[in-house]
Chimera marker file (.cmm) of the C-alpha trace (Angstrom):
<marker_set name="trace">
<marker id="1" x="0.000" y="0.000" z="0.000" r="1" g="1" b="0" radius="0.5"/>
<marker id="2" x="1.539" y="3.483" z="-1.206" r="1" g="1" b="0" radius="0.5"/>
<marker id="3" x="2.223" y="5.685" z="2.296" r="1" g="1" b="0" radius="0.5"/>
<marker id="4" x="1.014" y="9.279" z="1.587" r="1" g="1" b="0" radius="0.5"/>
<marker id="5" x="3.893" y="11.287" z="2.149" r="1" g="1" b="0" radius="0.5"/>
<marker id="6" x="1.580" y="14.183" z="2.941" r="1" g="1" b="0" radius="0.5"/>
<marker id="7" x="-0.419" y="13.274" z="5.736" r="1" g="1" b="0" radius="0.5"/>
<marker id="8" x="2.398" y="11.836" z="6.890" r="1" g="1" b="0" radius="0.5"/>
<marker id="9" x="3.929" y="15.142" z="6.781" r="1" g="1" b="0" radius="0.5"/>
<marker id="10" x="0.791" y="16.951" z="8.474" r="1" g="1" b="0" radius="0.5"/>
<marker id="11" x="0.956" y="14.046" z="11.077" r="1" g="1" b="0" radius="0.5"/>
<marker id="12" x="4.597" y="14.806" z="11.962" r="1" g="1" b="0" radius="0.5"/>
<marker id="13" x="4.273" y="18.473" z="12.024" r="1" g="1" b="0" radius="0.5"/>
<marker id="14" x="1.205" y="18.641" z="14.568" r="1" g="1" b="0" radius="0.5"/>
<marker id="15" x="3.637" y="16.540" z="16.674" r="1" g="1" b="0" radius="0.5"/>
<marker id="16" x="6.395" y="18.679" z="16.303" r="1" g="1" b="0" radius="0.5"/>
<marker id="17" x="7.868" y="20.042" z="19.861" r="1" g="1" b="0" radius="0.5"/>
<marker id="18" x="6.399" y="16.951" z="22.082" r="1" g="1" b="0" radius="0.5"/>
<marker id="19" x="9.207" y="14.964" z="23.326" r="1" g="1" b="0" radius="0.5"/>
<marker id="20" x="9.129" y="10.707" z="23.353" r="1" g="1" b="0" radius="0.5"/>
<marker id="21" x="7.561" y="10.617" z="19.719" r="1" g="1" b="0" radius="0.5"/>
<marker id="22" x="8.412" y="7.623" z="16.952" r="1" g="1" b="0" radius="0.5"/>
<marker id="23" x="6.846" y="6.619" z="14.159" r="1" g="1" b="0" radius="0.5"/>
<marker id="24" x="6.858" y="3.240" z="12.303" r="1" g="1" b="0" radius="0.5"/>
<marker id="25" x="5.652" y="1.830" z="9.479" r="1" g="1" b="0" radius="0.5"/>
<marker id="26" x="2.323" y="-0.461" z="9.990" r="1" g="1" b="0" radius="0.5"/>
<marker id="27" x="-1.128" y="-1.149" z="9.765" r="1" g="1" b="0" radius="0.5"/>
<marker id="28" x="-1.043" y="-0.076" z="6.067" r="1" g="1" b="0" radius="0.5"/>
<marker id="29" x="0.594" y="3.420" z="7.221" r="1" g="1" b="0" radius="0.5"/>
<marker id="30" x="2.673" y="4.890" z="9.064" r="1" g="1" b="0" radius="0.5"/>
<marker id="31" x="1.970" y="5.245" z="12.970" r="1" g="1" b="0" radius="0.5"/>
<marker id="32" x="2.719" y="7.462" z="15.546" r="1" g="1" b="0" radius="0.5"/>
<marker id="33" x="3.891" y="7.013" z="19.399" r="1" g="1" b="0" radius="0.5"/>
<marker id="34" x="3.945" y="8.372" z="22.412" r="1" g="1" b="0" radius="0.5"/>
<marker id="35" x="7.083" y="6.835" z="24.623" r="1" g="1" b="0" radius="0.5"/>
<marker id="36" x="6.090" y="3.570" z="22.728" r="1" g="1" b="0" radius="0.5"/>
<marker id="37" x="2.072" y="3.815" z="23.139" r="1" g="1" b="0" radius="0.5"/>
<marker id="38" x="0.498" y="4.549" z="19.837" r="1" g="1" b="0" radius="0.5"/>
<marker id="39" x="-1.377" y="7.882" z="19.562" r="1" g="1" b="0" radius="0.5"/>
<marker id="40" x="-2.070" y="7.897" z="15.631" r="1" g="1" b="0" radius="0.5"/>
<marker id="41" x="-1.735" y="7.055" z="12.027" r="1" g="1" b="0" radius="0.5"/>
<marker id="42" x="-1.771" y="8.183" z="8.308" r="1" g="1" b="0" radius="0.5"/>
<marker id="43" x="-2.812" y="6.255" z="5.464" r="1" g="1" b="0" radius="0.5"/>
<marker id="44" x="-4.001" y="6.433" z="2.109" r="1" g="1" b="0" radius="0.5"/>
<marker id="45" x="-6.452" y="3.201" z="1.214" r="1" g="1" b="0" radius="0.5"/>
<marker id="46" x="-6.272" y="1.438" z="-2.074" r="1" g="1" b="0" radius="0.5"/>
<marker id="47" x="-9.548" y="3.280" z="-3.369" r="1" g="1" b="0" radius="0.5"/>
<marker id="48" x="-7.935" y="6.526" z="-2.213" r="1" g="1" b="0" radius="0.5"/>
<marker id="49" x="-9.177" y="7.416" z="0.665" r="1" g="1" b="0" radius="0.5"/>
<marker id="50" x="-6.799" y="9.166" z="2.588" r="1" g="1" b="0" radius="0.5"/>
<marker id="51" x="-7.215" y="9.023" z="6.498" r="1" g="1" b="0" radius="0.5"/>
<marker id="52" x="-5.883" y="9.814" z="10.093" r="1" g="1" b="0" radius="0.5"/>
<marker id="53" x="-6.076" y="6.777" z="12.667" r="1" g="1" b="0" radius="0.5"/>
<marker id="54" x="-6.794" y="8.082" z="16.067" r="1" g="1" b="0" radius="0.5"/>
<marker id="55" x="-6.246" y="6.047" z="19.222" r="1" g="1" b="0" radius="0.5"/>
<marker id="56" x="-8.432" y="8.099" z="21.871" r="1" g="1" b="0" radius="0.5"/>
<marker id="57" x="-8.632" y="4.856" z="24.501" r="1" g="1" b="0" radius="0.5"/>
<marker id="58" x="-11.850" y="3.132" z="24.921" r="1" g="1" b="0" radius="0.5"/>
<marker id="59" x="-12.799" y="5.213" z="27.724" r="1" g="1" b="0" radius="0.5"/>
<marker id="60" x="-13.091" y="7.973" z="24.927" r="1" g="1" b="0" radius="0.5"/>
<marker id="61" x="-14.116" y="6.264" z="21.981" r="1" g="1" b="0" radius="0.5"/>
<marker id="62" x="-17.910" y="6.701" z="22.302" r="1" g="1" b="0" radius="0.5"/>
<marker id="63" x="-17.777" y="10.434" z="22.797" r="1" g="1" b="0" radius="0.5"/>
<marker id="64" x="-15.495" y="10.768" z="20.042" r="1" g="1" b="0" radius="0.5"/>
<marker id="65" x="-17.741" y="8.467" z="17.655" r="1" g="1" b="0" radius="0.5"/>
<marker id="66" x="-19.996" y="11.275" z="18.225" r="1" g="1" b="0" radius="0.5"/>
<marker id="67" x="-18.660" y="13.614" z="16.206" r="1" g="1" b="0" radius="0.5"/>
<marker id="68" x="-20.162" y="13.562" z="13.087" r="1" g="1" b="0" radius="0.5"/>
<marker id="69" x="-16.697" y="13.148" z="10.860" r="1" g="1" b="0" radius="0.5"/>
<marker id="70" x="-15.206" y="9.667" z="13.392" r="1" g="1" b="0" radius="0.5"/>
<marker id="71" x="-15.691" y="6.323" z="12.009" r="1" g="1" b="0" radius="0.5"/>
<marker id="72" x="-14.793" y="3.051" z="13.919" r="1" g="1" b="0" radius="0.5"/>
<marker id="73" x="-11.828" y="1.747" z="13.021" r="1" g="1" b="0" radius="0.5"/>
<marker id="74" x="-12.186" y="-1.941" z="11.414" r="1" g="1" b="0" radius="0.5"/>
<marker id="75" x="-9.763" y="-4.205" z="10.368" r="1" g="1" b="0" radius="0.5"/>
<marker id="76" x="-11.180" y="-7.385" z="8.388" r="1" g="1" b="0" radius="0.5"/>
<marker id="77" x="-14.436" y="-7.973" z="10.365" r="1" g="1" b="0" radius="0.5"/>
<marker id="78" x="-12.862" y="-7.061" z="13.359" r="1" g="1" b="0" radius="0.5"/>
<marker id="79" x="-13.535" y="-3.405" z="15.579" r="1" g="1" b="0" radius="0.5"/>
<marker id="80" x="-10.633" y="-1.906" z="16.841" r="1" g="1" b="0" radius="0.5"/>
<marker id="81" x="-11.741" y="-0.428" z="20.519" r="1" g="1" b="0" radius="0.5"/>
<marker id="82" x="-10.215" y="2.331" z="21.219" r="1" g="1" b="0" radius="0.5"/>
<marker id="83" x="-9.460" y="3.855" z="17.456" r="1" g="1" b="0" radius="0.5"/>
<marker id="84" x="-11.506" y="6.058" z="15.213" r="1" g="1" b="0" radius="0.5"/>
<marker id="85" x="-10.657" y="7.186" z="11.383" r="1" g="1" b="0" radius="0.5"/>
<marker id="86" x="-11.334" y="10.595" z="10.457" r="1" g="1" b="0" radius="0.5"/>
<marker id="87" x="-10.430" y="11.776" z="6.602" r="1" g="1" b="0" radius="0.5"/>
<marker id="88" x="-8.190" y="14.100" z="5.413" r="1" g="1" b="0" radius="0.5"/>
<marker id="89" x="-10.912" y="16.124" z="4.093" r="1" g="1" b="0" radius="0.5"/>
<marker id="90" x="-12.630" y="16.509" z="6.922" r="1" g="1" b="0" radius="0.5"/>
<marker id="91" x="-9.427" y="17.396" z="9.705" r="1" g="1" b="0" radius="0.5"/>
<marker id="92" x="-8.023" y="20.854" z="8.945" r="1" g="1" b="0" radius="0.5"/>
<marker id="93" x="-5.154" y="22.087" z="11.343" r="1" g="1" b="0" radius="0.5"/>
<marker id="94" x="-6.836" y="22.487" z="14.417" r="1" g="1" b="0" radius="0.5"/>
<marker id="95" x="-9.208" y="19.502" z="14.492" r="1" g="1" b="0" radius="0.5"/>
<marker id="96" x="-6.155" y="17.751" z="13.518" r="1" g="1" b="0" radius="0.5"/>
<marker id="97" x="-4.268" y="19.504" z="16.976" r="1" g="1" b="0" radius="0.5"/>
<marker id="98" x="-7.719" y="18.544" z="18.954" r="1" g="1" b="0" radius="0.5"/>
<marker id="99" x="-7.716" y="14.632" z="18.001" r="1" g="1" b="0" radius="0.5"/>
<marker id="100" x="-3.817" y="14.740" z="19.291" r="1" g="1" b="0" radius="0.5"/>
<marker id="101" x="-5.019" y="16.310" z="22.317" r="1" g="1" b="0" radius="0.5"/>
<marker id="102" x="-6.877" y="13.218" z="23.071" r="1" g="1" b="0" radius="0.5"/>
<marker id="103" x="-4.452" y="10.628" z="21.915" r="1" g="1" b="0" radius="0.5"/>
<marker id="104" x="-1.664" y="12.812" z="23.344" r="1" g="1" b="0" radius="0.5"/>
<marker id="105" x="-3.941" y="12.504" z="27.122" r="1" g="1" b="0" radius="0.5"/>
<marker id="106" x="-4.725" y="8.869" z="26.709" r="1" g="1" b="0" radius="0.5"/>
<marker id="107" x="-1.175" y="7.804" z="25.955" r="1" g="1" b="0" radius="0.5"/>
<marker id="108" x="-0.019" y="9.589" z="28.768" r="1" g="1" b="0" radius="0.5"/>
<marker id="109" x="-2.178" y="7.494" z="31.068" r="1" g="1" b="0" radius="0.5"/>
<marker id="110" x="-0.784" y="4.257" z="30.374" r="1" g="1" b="0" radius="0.5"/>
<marker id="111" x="1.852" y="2.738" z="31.873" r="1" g="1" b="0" radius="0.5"/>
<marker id="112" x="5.173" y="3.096" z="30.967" r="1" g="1" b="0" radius="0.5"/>
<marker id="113" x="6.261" y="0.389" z="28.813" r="1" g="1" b="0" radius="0.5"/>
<marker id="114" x="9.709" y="-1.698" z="29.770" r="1" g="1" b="0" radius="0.5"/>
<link id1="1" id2="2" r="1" g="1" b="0" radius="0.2"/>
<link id1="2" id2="3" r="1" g="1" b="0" radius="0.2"/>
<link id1="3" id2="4" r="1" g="1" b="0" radius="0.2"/>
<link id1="4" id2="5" r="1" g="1" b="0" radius="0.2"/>
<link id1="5" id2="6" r="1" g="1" b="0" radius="0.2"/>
<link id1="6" id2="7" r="1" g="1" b="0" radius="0.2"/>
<link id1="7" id2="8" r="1" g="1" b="0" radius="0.2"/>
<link id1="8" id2="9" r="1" g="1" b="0" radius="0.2"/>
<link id1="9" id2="10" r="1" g="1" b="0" radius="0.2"/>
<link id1="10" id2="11" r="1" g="1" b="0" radius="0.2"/>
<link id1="11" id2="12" r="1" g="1" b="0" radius="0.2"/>
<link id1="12" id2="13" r="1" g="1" b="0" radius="0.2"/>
<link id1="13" id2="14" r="1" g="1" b="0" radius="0.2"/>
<link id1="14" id2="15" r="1" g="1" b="0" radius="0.2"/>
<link id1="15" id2="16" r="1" g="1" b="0" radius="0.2"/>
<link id1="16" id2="17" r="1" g="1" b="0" radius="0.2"/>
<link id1="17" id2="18" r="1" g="1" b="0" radius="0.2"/>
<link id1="18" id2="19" r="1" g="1" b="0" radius="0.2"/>
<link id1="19" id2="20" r="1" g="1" b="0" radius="0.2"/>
<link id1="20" id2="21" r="1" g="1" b="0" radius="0.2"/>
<link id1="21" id2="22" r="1" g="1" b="0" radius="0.2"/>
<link id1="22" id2="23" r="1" g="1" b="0" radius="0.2"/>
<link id1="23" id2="24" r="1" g="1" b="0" radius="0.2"/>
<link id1="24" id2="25" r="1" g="1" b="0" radius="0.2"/>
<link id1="25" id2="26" r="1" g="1" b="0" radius="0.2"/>
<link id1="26" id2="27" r="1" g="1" b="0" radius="0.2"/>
<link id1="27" id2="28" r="1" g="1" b="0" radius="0.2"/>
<link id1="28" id2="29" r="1" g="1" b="0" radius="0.2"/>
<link id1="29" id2="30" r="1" g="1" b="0" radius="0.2"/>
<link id1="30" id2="31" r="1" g="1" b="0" radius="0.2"/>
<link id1="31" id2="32" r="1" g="1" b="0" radius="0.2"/>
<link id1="32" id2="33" r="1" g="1" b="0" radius="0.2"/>
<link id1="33" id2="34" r="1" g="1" b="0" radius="0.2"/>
<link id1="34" id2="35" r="1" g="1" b="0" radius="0.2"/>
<link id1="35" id2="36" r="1" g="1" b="0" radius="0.2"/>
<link id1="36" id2="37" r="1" g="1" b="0" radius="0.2"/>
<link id1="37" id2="38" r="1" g="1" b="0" radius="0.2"/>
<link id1="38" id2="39" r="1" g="1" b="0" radius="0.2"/>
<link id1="39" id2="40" r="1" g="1" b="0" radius="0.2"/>
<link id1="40" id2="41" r="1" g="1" b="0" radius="0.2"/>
<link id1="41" id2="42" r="1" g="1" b="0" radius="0.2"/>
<link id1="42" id2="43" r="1" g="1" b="0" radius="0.2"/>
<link id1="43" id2="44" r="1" g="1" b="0" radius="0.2"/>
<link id1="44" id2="45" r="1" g="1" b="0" radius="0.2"/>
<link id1="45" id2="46" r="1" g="1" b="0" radius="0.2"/>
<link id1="46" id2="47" r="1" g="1" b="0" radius="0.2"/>
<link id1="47" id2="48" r="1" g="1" b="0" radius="0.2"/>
<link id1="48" id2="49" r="1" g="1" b="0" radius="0.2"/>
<link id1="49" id2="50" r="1" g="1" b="0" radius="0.2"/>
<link id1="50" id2="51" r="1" g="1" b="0" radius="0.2"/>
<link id1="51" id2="52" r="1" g="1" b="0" radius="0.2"/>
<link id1="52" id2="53" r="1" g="1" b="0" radius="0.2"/>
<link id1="53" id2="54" r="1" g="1" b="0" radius="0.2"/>
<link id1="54" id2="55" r="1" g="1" b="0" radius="0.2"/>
<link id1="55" id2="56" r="1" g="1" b="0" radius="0.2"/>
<link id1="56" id2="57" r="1" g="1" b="0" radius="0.2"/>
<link id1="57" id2="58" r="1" g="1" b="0" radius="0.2"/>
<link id1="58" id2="59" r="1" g="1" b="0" radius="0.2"/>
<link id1="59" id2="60" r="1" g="1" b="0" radius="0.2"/>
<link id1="60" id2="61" r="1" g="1" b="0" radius="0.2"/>
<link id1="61" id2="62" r="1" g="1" b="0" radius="0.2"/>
<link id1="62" id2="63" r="1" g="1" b="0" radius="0.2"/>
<link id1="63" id2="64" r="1" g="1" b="0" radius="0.2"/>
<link id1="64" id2="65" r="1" g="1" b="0" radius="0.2"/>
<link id1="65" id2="66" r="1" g="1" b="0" radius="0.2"/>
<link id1="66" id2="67" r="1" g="1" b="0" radius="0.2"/>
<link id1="67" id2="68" r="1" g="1" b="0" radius="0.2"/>
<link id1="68" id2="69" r="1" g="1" b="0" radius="0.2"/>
<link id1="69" id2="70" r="1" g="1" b="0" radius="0.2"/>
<link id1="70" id2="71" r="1" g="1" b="0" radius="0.2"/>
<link id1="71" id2="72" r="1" g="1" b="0" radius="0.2"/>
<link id1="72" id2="73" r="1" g="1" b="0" radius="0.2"/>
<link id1="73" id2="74" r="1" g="1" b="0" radius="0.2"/>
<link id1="74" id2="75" r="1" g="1" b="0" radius="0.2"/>
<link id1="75" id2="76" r="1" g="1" b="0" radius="0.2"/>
<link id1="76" id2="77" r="1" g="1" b="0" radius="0.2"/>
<link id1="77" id2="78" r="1" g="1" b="0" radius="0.2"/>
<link id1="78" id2="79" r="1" g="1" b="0" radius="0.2"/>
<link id1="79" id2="80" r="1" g="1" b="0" radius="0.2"/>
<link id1="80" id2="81" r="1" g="1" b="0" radius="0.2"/>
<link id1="81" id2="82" r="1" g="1" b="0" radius="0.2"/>
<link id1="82" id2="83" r="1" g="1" b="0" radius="0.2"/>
<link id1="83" id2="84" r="1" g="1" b="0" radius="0.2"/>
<link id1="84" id2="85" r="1" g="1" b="0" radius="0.2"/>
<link id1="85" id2="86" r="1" g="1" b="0" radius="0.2"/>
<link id1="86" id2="87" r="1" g="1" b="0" radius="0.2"/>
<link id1="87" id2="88" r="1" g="1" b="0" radius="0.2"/>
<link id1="88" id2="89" r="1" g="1" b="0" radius="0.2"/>
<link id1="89" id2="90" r="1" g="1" b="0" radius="0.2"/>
<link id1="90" id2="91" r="1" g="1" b="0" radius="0.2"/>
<link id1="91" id2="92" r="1" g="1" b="0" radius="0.2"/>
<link id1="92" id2="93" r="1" g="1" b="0" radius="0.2"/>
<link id1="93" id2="94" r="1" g="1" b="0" radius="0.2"/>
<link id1="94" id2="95" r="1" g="1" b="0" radius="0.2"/>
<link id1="95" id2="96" r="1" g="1" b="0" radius="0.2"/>
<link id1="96" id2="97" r="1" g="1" b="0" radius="0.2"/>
<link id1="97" id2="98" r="1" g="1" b="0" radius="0.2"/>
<link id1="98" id2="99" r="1" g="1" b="0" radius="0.2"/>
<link id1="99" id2="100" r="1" g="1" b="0" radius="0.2"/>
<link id1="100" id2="101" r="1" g="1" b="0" radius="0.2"/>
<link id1="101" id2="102" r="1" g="1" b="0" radius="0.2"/>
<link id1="102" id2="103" r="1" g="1" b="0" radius="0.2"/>
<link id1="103" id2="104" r="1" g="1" b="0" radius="0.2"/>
<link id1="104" id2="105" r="1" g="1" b="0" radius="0.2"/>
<link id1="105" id2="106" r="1" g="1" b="0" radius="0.2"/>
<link id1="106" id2="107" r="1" g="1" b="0" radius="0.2"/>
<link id1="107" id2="108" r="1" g="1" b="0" radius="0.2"/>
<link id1="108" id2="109" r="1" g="1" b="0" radius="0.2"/>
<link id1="109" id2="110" r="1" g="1" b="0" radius="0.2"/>
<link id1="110" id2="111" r="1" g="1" b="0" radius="0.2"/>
<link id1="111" id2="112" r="1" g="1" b="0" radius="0.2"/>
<link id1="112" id2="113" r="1" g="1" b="0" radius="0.2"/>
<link id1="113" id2="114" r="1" g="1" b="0" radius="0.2"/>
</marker_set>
C-alpha cells in the first residue's frame, strides 16, 4: 500500500515540539507514538481514501464516535476499541491539533512500557 507522504507530513508536524515521539511503518501506514504507546496514524487506502487513525482509549471512543466526521476503526471484520478514522478532508489544522489532544492525554495514562 503506497504511504502518503503528505499526511504523513501533516501528522509529523502537529507533533512537532512533544518529546518521546516515533513513528513506524504499519497497519497499512505509518503510525505514531507516544514513549512507545500509539497515539495515531496516516494512510491512504487502495480506493484513495486518505485518512488519520486516532487512538483516543476506549474510555473515549464513544464520545469521540460522536462527532459527526469519526468512524470506527475496522480491520477485516474485526472493531478496533479504542481507534476512530477521520479523513483528510474533513481534519483541517486544528481539528487535527484537537484529536492529538486526546491521543496525546490517553497515551499519557498508560503505563510506561519496559
Amino acid at each position: 500500500m503506497p504511504q502518503d507522504e503528505e499526511l504523513i507530513a501533516r501528522m509529523r508536524a502537529a507533533l512537532e515540539g512533544h518529546a518521546g515521539i516515533s513513528e513506524k511503518r504499519m497497519m497499512g501506514g505509518t503510525c505514531f507514538f507516544l514513549n512507545g504507546h500509539m497515539l495515531s496514524g496516516a494512510r491512504r487506502d487502495k480506493d484513495g481514501l486518505r485518512r488519520f487513525m486516532f487512538r483516543v482509549g476506549k474510555a473515549q471512543e464513544a464520545a469521540a464516535l460522536r462527532n459527526p466526521v469519526a468512524r470506527p476503526v475496522v480491520q477485516g471484520a474485526r472493531k478496533l476499541g479504542g481507534l476512530v478514522h477521520v479523513t483528510h478532508d474533513e481534519c483541517d489544522a486544528k481539528e487535527l491539533q484537537e484529536w492529538l489532544h486526546l491521543c496525546l492525554t490517553h497515551a499519557a495514562s498508560l503505563p510506561p512500557k519496559s
